[in-house]
C-alpha positions in Angstrom: -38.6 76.4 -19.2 -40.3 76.2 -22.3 -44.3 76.0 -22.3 -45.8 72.4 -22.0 -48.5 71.2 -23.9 -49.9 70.8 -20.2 -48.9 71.3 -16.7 -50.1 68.7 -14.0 -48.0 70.3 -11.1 -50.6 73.7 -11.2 -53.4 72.1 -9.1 -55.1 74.8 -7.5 -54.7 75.0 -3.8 -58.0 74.0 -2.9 -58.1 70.9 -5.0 -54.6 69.8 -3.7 -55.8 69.8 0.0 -59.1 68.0 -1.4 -56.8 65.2 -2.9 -54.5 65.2 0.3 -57.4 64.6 2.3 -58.6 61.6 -0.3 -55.4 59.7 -0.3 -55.1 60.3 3.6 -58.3 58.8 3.8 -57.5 55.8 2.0 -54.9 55.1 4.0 -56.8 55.5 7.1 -59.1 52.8 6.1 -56.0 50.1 5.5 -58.7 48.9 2.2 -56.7 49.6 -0.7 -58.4 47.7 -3.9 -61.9 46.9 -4.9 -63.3 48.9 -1.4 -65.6 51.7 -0.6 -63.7 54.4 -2.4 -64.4 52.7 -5.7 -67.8 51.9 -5.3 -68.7 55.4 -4.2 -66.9 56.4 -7.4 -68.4 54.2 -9.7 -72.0 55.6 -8.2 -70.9 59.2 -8.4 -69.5 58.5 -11.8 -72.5 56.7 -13.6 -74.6 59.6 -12.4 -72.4 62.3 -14.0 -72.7 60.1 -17.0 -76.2 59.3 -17.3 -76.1 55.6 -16.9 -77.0 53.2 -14.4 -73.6 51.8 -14.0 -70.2 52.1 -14.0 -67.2 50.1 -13.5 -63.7 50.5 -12.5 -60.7 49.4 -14.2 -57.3 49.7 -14.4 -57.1 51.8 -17.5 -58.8 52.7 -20.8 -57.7 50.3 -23.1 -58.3 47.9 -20.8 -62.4 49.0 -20.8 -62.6 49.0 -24.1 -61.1 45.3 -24.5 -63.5 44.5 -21.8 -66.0 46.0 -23.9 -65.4 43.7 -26.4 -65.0 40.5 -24.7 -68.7 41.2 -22.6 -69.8 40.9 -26.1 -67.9 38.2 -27.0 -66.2 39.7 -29.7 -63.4 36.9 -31.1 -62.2 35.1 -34.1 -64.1 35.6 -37.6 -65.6 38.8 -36.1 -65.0 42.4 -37.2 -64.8 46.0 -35.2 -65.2 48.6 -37.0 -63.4 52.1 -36.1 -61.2 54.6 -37.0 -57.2 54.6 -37.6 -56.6 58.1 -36.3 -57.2 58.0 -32.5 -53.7 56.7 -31.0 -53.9 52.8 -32.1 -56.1 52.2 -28.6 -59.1 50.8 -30.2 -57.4 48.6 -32.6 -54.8 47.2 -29.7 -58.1 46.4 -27.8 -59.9 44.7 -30.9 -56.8 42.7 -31.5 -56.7 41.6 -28.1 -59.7 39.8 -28.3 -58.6 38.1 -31.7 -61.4 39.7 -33.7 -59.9 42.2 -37.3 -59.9 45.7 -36.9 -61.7 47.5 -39.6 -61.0 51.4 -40.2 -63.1 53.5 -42.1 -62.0 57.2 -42.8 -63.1 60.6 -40.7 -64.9 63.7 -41.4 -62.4 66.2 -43.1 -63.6 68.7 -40.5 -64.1 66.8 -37.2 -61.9 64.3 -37.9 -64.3 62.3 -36.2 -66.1 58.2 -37.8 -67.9 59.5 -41.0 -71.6 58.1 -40.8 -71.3 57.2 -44.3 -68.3 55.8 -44.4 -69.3 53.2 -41.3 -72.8 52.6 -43.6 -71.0 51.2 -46.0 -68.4 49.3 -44.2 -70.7 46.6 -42.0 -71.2 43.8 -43.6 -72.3 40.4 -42.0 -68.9 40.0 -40.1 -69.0 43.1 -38.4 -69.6 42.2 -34.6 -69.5 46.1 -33.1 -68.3 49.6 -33.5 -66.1 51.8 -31.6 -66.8 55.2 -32.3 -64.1 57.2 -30.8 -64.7 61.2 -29.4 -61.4 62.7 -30.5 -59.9 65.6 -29.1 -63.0 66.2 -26.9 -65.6 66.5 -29.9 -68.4 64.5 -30.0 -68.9 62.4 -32.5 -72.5 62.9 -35.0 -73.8 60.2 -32.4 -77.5 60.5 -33.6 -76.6 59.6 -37.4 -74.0 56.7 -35.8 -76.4 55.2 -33.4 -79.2 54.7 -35.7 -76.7 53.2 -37.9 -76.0 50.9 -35.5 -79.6 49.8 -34.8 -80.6 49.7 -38.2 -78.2 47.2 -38.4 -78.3 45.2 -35.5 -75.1 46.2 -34.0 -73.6 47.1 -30.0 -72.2 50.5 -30.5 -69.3 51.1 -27.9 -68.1 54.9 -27.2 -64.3 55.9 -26.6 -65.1 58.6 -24.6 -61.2 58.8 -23.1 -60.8 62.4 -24.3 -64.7 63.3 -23.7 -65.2 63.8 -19.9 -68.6 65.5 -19.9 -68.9 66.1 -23.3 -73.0 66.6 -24.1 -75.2 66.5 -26.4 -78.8 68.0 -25.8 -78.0 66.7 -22.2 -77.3 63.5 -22.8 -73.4 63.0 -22.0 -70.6 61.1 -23.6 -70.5 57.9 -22.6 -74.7 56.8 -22.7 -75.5 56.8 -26.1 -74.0 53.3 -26.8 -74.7 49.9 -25.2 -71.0 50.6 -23.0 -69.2 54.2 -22.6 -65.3 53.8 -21.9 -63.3 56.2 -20.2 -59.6 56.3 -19.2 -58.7 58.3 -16.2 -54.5 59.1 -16.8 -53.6 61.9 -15.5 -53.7 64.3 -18.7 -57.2 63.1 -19.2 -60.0 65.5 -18.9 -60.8 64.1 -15.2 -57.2 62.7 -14.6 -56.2 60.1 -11.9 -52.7 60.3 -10.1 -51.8 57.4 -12.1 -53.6 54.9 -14.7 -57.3 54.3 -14.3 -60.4 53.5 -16.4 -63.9 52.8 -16.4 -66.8 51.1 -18.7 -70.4 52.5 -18.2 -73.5 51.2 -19.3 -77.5 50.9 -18.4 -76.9 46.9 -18.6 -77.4 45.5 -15.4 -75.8 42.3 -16.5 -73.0 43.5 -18.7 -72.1 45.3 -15.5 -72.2 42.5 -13.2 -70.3 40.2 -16.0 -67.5 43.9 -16.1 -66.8 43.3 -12.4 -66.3 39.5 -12.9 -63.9 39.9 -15.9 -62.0 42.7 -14.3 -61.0 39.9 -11.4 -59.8 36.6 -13.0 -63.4 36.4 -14.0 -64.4 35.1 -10.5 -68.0 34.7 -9.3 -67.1 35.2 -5.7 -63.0 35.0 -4.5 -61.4 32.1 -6.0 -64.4 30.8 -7.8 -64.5 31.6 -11.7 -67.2 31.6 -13.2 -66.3 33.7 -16.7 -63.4 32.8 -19.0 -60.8 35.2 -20.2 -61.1 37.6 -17.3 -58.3 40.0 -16.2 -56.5 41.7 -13.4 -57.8 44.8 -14.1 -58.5 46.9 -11.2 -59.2 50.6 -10.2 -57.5 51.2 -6.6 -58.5 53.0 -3.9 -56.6 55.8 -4.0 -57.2 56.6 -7.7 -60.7 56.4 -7.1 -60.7 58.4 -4.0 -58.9 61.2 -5.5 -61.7 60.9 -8.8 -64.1 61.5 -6.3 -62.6 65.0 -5.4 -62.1 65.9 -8.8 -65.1 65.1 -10.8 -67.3 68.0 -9.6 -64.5 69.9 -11.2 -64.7 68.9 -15.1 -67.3 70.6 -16.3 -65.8 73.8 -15.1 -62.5 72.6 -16.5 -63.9 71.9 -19.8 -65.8 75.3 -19.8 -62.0 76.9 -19.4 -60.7 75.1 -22.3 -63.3 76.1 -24.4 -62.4 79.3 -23.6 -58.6 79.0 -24.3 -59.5 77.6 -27.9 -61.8 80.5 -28.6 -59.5 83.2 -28.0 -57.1 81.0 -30.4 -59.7 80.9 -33.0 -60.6 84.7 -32.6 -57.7 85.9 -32.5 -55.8 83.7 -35.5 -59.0 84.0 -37.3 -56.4 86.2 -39.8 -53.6 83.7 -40.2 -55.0 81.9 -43.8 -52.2 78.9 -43.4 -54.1 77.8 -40.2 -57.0 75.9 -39.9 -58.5 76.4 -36.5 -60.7 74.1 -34.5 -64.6 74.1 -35.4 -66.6 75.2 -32.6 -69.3 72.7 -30.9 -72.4 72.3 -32.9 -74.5 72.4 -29.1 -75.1 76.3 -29.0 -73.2 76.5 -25.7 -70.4 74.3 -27.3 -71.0 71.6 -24.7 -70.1 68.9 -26.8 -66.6 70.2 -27.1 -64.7 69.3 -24.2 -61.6 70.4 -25.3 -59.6 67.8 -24.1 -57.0 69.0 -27.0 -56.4 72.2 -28.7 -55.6 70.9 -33.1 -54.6 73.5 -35.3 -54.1 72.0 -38.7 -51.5 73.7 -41.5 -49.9 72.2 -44.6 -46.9 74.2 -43.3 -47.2 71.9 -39.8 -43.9 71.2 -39.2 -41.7 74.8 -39.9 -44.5 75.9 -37.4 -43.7 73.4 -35.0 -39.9 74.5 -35.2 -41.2 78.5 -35.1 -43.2 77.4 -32.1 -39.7 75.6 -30.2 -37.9 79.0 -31.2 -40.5 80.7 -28.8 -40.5 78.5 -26.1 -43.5 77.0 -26.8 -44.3 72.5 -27.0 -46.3 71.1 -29.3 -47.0 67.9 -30.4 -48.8 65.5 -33.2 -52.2 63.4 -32.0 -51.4 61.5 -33.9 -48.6 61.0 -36.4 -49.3 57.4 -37.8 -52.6 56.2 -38.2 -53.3 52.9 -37.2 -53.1 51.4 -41.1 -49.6 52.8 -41.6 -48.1 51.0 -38.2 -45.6 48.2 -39.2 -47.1 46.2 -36.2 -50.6 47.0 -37.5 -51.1 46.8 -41.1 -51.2 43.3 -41.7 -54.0 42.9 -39.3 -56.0 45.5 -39.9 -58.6 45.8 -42.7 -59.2 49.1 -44.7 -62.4 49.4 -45.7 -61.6 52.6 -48.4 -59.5 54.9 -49.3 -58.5 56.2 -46.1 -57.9 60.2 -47.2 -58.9 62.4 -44.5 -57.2 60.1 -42.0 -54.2 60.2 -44.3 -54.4 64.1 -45.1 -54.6 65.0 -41.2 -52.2 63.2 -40.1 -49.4 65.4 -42.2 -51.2 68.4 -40.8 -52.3 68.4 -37.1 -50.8 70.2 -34.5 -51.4 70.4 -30.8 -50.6 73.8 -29.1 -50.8 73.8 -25.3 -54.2 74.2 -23.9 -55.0 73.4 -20.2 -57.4 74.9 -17.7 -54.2 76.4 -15.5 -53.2 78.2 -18.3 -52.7 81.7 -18.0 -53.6 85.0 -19.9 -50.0 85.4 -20.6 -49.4 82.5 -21.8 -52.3 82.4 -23.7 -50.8 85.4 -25.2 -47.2 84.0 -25.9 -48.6 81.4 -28.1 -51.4 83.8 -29.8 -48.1 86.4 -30.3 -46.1 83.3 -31.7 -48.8 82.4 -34.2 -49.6 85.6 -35.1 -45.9 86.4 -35.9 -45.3 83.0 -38.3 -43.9 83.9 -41.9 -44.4 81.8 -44.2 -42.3 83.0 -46.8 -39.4 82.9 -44.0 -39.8 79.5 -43.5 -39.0 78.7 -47.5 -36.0 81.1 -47.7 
């Protein structure tokens, strides 16, 4: 079998009996949604985050389109992000009825350009989602005070950015709400969808747990409009539980996989290799993804199939260039980075189960491209 980008079935032994013993719990207790496996999570959770609270959901889009309706985001109003992250953030702003706005990346973190967002707000802009792709951290120091200057709720994808840092100070509570989705490829993956908004606000966390449920007050009462079935169950959370104390040992392994890649293809000039973290210990890296980038993208793609080895494209289309998009969705510049990485990104399997030898099979592919074979 050829290489996968990642491997789900390689659980370590230890961990599997943990999650065995979570779901067998679960099903001990007959409570299956909303119970005491979630609210232990959500505790355990805001604490590895650095925020007072944190709420369960179904999934991450579905936190961040929460996100926007606890602000009250609608009609008129404007979100700003980015068009290279998957089409999540703009599915959530469109949701709520409020125009997408995308403003181009950093060329080398592909991450919101500060300056680019600067000059995008103008008086309809409602909020920003600053999204931390591919496990980097965005330049949240230069983005947040941004933000406040003007006035503005900054919301944090954090789905690829499980315990991602900065000077201590996690992904997830530097903006007024941190969003996280749990699927199972995620950095701390579920055994099936899952998300979860975090924030400091007391009240935008009581009004989260109301919207999440028909926007009841107490069972069968409503008391907020446009609320959603939207719930984290209790097995999901239960097996979160067992594997959060895992992810920062995770992410320290992926680190590692990507560093031997960059040392060791540090020769091949048609490659441009992940930058490391700008923290001295990398930890805002999480690695969630491995992106190489290469004009030449897609005759290495074919070389890497030829050894047995996936890859894939996160992400082919930006958001501006979907058909179902680009009607609804504002530009605010020339969008050139987004449009210049999109031809060139490649993911190459990276995953903490990895091992040396296959680390190996895709350095020895690499290493062995030819360009001048591919043109011949």
């Amino acid at each position: 079998m050829p290489l996968p980008i990642n491997n789900l079935k390689r659980r370590p032994a230890a961990r599997r009996k943990r999650i065995h013993g979570a779901v067998e719990r679960v099903l001990e207790s007959g409570w299956y949604v909303l119970g005491p496996e979630l609210e232990g999570f959500e505790e355990e959770f805001a604490a590895f985050v650095g925020t007072k609270h944190a709420i369960g959901v179904a999934n991450g889009t579905d936190a961040l389109e929460l996100s926007l309706r606890l602000l009250e985001c609608g009609q008129g109003d404007e979100i700003i992000t980015v068009a290279n992250a998957g089409g999540y953030s703009v599915t959530a702003i469109l949701k709520t009825g409020a125009t997408p706005v995308c403003v181009d990346v950093d060329g080398e973190t592909l991450n919101m350009s500060p300056a680019e967002l600067e000059v995008a707000i103008t008086d309809r802009t409602k909020a920003i989602i600053v999204t931390h792709l591919y496990g980097r951290m965005a330049e949240l120091e230069k983005i947040s005070a941004i933000a406040d200057d003007a006035g503005l709720p900054l919301i944090e994808d954090c789905a690829q950015a499980h315990g991602a840092a900065k000077g201590r100070r996690r992904a997830g509570s530097w903006g007024l709400i941190g969003c996280f989705s749990f699927y199972p490829t995620k950095n701390l993956g579920a055994f099936g969808d899952a998300g979860a908004l975090a924030t400091d606000d007391a009240q935008l966390a009581e009004t989260a747990k109301q919207l999440r449920q028909y926007g009841w007050k107490r069972k069968y009462e409503t008391g907020k409009v446009l609320g959603m079935n939207s719930r984290m169950d209790e097995i999901q959370a239960a097996i979160l539980r067992e594997l959060l104390s895992f992810v920062d040992e995770d992410n320290l392994r992926r680190r590692a996989i990507i560093d031997t890649y960059r040392r060791e293809l540090s020769a091949k000039s048609e490659l441009i290799l992940p930058p490391p973290g700008a923290e001295p210990d990398q930890t805002d890296f999480a690695a969630h993804l491995c992106i190489l980038r290469s004009r030449e993208r897609d005759a290495i793609r074919s070389h890497l199939a030829a050894h047995q080895i996936a890859s894939d494209i996160h992400y082919p289309v930006p958001d501006h260039k979907q058909a179902a998009f680009n009607e609804r969705v504002r530009v605010a510049g020339p969008l050139r980075e987004t449009e210049r990485a999109a031809q060139e990104i490649l993911t190459v399997p990276c995953f903490p189960e990895m091992t040396a030898h296959e680390i190996d099979m895709v350095v020895s592919a690499l290493v062995g491209y030819d360009p001048g074979a591919s043109t011949n």
